[in-house]
DRENDO-1510 file (C-alpha; in Angstrom, 1 decimal, always signed):
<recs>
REC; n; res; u; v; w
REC; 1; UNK; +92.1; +85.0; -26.9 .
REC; 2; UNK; +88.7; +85.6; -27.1 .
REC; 3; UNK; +87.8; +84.3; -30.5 .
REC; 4; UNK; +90.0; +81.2; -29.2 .
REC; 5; UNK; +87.7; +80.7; -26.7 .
REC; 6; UNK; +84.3; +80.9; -28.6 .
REC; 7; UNK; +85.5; +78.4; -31.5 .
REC; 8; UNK; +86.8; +75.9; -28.7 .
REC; 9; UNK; +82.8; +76.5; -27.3 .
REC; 10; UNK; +81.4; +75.7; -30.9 .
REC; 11; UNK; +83.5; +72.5; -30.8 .
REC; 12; UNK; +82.6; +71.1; -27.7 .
REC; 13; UNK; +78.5; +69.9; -27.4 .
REC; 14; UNK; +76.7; +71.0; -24.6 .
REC; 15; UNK; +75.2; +69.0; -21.9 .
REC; 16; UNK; +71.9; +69.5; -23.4 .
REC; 17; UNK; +73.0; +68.5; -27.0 .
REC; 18; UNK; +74.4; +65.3; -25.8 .
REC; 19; UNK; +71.3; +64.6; -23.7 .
REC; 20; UNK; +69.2; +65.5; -27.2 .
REC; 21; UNK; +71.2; +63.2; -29.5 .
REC; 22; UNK; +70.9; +60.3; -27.1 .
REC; 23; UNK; +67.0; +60.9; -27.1 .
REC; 24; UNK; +67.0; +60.6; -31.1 .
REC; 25; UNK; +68.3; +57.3; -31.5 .
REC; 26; UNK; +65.8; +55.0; -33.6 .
REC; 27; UNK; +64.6; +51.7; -32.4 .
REC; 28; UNK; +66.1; +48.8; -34.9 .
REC; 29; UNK; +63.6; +46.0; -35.6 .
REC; 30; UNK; +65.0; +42.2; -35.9 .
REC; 31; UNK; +62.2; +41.9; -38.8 .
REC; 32; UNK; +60.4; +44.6; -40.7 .
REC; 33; UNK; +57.3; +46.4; -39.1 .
REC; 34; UNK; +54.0; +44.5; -41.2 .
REC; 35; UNK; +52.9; +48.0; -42.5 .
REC; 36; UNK; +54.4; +49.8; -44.9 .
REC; 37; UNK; +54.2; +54.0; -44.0 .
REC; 38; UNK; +53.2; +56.7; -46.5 .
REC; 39; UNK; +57.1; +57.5; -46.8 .
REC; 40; UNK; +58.4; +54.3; -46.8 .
REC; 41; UNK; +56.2; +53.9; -49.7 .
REC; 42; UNK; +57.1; +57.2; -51.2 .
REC; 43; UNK; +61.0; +55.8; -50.6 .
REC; 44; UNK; +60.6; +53.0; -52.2 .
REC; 45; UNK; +59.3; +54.6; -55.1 .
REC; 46; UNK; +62.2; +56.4; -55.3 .
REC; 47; UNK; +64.5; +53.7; -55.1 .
REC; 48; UNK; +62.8; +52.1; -57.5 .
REC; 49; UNK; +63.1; +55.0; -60.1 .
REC; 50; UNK; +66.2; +55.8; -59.2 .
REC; 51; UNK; +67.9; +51.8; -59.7 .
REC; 52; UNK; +65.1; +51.9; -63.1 .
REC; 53; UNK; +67.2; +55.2; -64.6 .
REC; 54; UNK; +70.5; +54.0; -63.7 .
REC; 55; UNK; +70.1; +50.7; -65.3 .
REC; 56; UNK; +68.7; +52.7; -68.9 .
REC; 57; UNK; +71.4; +55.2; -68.6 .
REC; 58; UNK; +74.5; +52.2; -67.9 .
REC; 59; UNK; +72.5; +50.9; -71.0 .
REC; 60; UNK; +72.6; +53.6; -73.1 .
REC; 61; UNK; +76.0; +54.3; -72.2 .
REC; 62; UNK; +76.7; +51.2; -73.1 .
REC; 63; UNK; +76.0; +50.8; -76.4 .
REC; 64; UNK; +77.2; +54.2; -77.4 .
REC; 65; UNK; +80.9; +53.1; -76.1 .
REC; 66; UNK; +83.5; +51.8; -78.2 .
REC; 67; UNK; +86.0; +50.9; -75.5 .
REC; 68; UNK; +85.3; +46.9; -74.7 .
REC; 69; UNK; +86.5; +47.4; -71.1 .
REC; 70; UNK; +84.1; +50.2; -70.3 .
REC; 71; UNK; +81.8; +49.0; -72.2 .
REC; 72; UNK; +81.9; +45.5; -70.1 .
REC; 73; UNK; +82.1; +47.6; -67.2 .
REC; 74; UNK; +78.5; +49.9; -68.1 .
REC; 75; UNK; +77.0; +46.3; -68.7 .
REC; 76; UNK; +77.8; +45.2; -65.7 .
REC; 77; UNK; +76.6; +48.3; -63.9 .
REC; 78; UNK; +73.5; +47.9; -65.8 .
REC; 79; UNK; +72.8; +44.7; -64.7 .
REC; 80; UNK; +73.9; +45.4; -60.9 .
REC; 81; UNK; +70.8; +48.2; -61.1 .
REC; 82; UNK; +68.6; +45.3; -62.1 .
REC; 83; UNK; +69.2; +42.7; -59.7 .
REC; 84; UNK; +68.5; +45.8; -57.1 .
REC; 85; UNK; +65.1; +47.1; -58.8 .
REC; 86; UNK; +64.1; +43.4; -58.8 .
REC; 87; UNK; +65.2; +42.7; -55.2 .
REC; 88; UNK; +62.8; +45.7; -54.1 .
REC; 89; UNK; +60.2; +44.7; -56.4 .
REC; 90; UNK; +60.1; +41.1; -54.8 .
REC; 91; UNK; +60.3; +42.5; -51.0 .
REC; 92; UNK; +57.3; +44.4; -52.2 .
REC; 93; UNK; +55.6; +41.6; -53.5 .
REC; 94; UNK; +56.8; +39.2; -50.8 .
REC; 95; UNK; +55.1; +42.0; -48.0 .
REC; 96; UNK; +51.8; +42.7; -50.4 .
REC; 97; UNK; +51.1; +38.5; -50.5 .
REC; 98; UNK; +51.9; +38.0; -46.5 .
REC; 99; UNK; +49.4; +41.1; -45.9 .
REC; 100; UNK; +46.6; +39.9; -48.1 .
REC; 101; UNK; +44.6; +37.1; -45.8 .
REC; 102; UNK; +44.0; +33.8; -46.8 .
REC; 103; UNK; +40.6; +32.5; -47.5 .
</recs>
């Protein structure tokens, strides 16, 4: 009865936990901040690396297959990790031309 009790208490959030989650809700912009933070950088980065391997490994993979259908399927992969590293890479270049004032 006892251990019944205690797992029902670990189930239910306290007062104080639901007080704490509502306190840790982000604000959501309608347009991106101007600035771009040390880890926003340091994300992008990463998505950029990340989309970058993916697209050289779908590649790879790709021409190694024999298989037309998963073959077609890798390519297209492939090319889905491109359009996304050049979607970032244009944001990024979009925000680094609106930040740099005109003379």
């Amino acid at each position: 009865m006892d251990q019944m009790q205690g797992m029902q208490n670990q189930q239910q959030p306290s007062g104080m936990q639901n007080q704490m989650g509502g306190q840790q809700q982000q604000m959501t912009y309608q347009t991106p901040p101007p600035i771009i933070t040390t880890k926003d950088h340091l994300y992008l980065n990463d998505m950029l690396s990340w989309n970058l391997l993916a697209m050289k490994k779908a590649h790879f993979f790709a021409e190694q297959c024999q298989d037309q259908e998963i073959k077609s399927v890798l390519e297209k992969t492939g090319q889905m990790h491109q359009r996304h590293y050049q979607k970032i890479l244009s944001h990024l270049q979009t925000q680094q031309q609106q930040s740099i004032p005109m003379q």
